[in-house]
C-alpha positions in Angstrom: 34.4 -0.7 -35.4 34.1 3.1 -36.3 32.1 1.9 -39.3 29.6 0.2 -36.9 29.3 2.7 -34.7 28.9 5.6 -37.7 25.6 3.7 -38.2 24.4 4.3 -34.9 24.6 8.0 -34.9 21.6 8.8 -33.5 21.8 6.2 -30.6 25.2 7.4 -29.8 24.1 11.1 -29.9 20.8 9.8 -27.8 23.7 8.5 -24.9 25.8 11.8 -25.3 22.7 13.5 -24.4 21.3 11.6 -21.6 24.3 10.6 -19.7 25.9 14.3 -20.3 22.7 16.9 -19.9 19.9 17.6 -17.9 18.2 20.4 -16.5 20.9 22.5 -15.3 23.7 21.0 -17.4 24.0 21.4 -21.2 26.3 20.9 -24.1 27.2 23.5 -27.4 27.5 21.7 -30.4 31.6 21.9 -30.4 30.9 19.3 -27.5 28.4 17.2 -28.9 30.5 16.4 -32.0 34.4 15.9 -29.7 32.0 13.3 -27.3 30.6 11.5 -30.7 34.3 11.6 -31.9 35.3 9.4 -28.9 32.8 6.4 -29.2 34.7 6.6 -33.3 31.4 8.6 -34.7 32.3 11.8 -37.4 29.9 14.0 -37.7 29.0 17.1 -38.9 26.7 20.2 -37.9 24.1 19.7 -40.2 23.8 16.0 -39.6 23.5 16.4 -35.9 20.5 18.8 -36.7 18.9 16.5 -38.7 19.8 13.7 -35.8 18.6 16.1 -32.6 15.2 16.2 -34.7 14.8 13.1 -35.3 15.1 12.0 -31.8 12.1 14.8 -30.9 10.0 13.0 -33.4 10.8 9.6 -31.5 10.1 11.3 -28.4 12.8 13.0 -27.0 12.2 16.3 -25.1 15.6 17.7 -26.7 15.6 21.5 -25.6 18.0 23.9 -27.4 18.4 27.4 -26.1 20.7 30.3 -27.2 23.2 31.7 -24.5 24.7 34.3 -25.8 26.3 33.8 -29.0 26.1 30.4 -28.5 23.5 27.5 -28.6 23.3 24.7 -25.6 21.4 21.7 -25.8 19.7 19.5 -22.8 18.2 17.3 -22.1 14.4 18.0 -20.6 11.7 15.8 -18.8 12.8 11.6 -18.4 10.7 8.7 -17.5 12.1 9.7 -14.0 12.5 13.5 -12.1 15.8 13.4 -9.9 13.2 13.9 -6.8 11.7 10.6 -7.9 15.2 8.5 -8.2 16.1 10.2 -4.6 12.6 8.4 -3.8 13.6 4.7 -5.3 17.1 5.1 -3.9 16.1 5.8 -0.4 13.6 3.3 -1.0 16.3 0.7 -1.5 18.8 1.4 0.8 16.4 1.3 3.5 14.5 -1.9 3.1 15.4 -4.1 5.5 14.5 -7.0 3.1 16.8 -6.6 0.6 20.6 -7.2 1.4 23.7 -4.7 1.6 25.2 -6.1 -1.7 21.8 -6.4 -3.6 21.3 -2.7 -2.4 24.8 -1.4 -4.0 23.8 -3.0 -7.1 20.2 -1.3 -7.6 21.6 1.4 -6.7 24.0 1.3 -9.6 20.9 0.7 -12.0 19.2 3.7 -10.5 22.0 6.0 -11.4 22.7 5.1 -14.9 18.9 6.2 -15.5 20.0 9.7 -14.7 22.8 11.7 -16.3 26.5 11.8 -14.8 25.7 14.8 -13.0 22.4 14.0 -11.3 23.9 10.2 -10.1 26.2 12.6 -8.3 23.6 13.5 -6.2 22.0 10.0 -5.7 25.4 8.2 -4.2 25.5 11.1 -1.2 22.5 8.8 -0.2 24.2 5.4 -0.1 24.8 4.7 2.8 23.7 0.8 3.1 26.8 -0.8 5.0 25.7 -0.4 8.3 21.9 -0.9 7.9 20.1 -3.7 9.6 19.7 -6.0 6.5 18.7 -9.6 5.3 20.9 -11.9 5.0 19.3 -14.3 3.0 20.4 -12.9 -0.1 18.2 -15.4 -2.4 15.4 -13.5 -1.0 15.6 -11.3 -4.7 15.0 -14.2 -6.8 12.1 -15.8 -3.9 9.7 -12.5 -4.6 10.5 -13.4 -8.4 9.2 -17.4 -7.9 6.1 -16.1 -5.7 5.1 -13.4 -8.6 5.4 -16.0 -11.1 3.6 -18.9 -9.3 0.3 -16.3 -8.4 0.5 -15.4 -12.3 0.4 -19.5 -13.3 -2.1 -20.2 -10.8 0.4 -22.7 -8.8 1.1 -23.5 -6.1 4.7 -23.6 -3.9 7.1 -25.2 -1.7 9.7 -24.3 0.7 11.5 -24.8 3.7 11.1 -22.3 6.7 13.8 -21.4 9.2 14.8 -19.3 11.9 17.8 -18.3 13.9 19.0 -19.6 16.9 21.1 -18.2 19.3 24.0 -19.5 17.8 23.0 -16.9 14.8 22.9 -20.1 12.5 19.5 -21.0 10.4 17.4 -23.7 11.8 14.9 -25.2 9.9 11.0 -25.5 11.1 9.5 -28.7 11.0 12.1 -30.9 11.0 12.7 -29.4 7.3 9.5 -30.6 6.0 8.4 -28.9 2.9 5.6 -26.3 3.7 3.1 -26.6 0.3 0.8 -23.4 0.2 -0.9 -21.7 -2.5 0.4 -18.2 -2.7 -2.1 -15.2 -3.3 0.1 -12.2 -2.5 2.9 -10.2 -1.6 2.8 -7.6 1.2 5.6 -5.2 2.9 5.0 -4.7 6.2 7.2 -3.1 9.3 10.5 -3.2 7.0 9.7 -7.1 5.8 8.7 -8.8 2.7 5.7 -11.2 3.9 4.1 -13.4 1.2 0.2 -14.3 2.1 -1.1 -17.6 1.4 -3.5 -20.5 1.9 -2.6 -24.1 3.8 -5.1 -26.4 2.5 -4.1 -28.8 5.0 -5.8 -26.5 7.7 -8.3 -24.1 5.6 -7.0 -21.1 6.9 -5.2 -18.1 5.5 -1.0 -18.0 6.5 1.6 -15.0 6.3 5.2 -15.9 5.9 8.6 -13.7 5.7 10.3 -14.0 2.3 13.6 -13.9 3.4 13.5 -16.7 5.9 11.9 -18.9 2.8 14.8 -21.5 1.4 14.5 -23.5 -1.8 11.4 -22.1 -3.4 9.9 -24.2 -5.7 6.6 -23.5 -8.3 4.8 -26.8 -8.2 2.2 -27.9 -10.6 -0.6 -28.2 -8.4 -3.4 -25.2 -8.8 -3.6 -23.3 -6.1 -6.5 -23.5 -3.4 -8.6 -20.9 -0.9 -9.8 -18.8 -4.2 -12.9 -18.2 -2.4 -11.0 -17.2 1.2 -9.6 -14.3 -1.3 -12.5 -13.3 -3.6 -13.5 -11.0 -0.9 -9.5 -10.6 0.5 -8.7 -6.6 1.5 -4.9 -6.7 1.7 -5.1 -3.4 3.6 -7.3 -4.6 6.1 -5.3 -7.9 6.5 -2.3 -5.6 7.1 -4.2 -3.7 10.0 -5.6 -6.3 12.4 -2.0 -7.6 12.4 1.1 -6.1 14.6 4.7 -7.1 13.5 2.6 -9.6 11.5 1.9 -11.8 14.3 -1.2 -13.9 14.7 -3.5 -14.0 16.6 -7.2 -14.7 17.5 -9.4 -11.8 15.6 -11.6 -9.7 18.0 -13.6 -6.7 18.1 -11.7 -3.9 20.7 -12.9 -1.0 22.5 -10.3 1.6 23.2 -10.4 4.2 25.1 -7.9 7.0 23.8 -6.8 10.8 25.2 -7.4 13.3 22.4 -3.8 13.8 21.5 -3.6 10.1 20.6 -5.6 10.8 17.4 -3.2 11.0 15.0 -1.3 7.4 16.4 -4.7 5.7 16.0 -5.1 6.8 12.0 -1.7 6.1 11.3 -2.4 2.8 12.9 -6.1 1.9 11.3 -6.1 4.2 8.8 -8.2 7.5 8.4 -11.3 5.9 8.1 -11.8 3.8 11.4 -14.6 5.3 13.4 -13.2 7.2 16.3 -16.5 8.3 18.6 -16.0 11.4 21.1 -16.2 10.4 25.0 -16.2 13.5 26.8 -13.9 16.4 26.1 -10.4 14.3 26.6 -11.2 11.2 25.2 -12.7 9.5 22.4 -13.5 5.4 21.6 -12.1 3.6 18.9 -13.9 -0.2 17.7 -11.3 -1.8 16.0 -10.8 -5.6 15.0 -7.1 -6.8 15.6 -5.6 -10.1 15.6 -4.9 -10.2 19.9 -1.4 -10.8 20.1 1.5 -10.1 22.8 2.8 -7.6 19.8 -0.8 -5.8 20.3 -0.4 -5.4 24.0 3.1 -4.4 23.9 1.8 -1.8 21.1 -1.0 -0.4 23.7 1.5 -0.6 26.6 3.9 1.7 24.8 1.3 4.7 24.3 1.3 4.6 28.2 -1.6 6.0 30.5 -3.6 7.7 27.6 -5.2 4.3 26.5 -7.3 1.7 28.3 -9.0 -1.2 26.6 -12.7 -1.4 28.2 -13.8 -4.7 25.9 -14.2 -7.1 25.5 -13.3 -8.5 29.0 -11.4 -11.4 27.8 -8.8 -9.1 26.2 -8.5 -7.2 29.1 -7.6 -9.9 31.7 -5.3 -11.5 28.9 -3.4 -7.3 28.8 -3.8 -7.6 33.0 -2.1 -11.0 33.0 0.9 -9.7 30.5 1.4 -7.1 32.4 1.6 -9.5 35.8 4.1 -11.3 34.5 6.4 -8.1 33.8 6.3 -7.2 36.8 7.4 -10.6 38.5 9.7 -10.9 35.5 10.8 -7.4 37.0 10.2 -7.9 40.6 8.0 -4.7 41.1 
């Protein structure tokens, strides 16, 4: 085994370094050669000089610096900055989509990319257990099947459910297989949506990943190519609140200044956003009318009025009728 290893000195001396070193932590050469000795490598000074350079020629950013009488070795720029595995970690343990366990695991991964003492600073940051989370935990391997049937051009089949109040899965449709030809994958209000086309009724369809069950890539092509040629994912992503559907109509709000910054982070910084008098300005915005849009424009309270089209407005006046029976003001 020692023999083995000896001849993969420089890959060992490549782990000593990354797993040991990093911007703020270094190792003398004393070090370098006791931590080589314990994976069963020998070597000497002169060796690991030539070894330390050729990993820099490979593409290493090795950095040796003198501290005193002595010379420490680190190791400098990785694929990833700490600040951007902070990023992927909180990433992780935050999305709703992907379960508890599945969380700890990436997690795991994510830390081995850094050295011992950076991963240090990326478990302070799990904190997953008691996190609203999926519990479909074949959800992982579901965004896998979706990727690879939109790269073969195929279509796919599955079973939809939801829960009942008995917190147990209950299939849609009888459990008849949905077949739809999936175009892409979108994550929206802390859930994993995959967005597709039902030939059966021409129109474009939006379903959660994790309530998918027994995904299958059939060997039909897909269909709706042309509904997508002109597709904006972004603007799909917009009309839609909670991902709810809805029919799509042109609406006029009506908006108090300070509301300005709640309609761009709704419709982004390019919808059109026309000055009314001094307090207010008008916003023209197509959204897919929805109980989830009226609850939206409820919740920003008295500084928003939709003036058109009328239809919406009597369907907002009706909601908002049936709270207050549902109420009894």
């Amino acid at each position: 085994m020692a023999t083995a290893n000896q001849r993969l000195k420089q890959i060992y001396l490549m782990k000593v370094l990354l797993d040991n070193t990093d911007e703020t932590h270094s190792m003398t050469m004393p070090e370098i050669v006791t931590a080589l000795n314990e994976y069963g490598i020998s070597a000497e000074r002169k060796s690991i000089y030539d070894d330390i350079e050729a990993l820099r020629v490979f593409g290493m950013d090795i950095i040796g610096e003198k501290s005193g009488r002595t010379f420490m070795y680190h190791v400098g720029s990785r694929d990833f900055e700490l600040a951007e595995l902070k990023l992927l970690v909180d990433s992780v343990q935050s999305s709703k989509f992907i379960t508890a366990k599945k969380s700890n695991e990436l997690i795991s991964k994510i830390e081995k990319i850094a050295s011992k003492h950076e991963a240090k600073q990326l478990q302070r940051q799990v904190f997953v257990s008691e996190r609203i989370k999926t519990m479909n935990e074949s959800i992982y391997y579901n965004v896998d099947i979706i990727h690879s049937a939109i790269a073969n051009n195929a279509k796919i089949r599955f079973q939809y459910f939801q829960w009942n109040v008995d917190k147990q899965q209950e299939l849609r449709h009888d459990g008849e297989y949905y077949l739809i030809s999936p175009w892409a994958l979108t994550w929206d209000d802390e859930n994993y949506y995959m967005i597709g086309f039902d030939h059966k009724v021409g129109i474009i369809k939006h379903y959660r990943v994790d309530k998918m069950l027994r995904i299958e890539e059939t060997v039909e092509n897909r269909e709706g190519r042309h509904h997508f040629r002109q597709f904006d994912m972004a603007v799909y992503a917009k009309k839609m609140f909670g991902m709810f559907d809805g029919k799509e109509q042109s609406v006029r709000i009506e908006c108090i200044n300070s509301l300005a910054g709640v309609m761009i982070d709704r419709f982004g910084k390019s919808v059109s956003m026309i000055k009314k008098d001094e307090d207010y300005f008008v916003v023209n915005v197509i959204v897919a009318v929805s109980r989830q849009f009226f609850g939206w424009i409820i919740s920003l309270g008295s500084g928003v009025v939709i003036t058109e089209p009328k239809n919406v407005v009597e369907q907002l006046k009706e909601e908002i009728r049936d709270l207050n029976k549902r109420y009894g003001i």
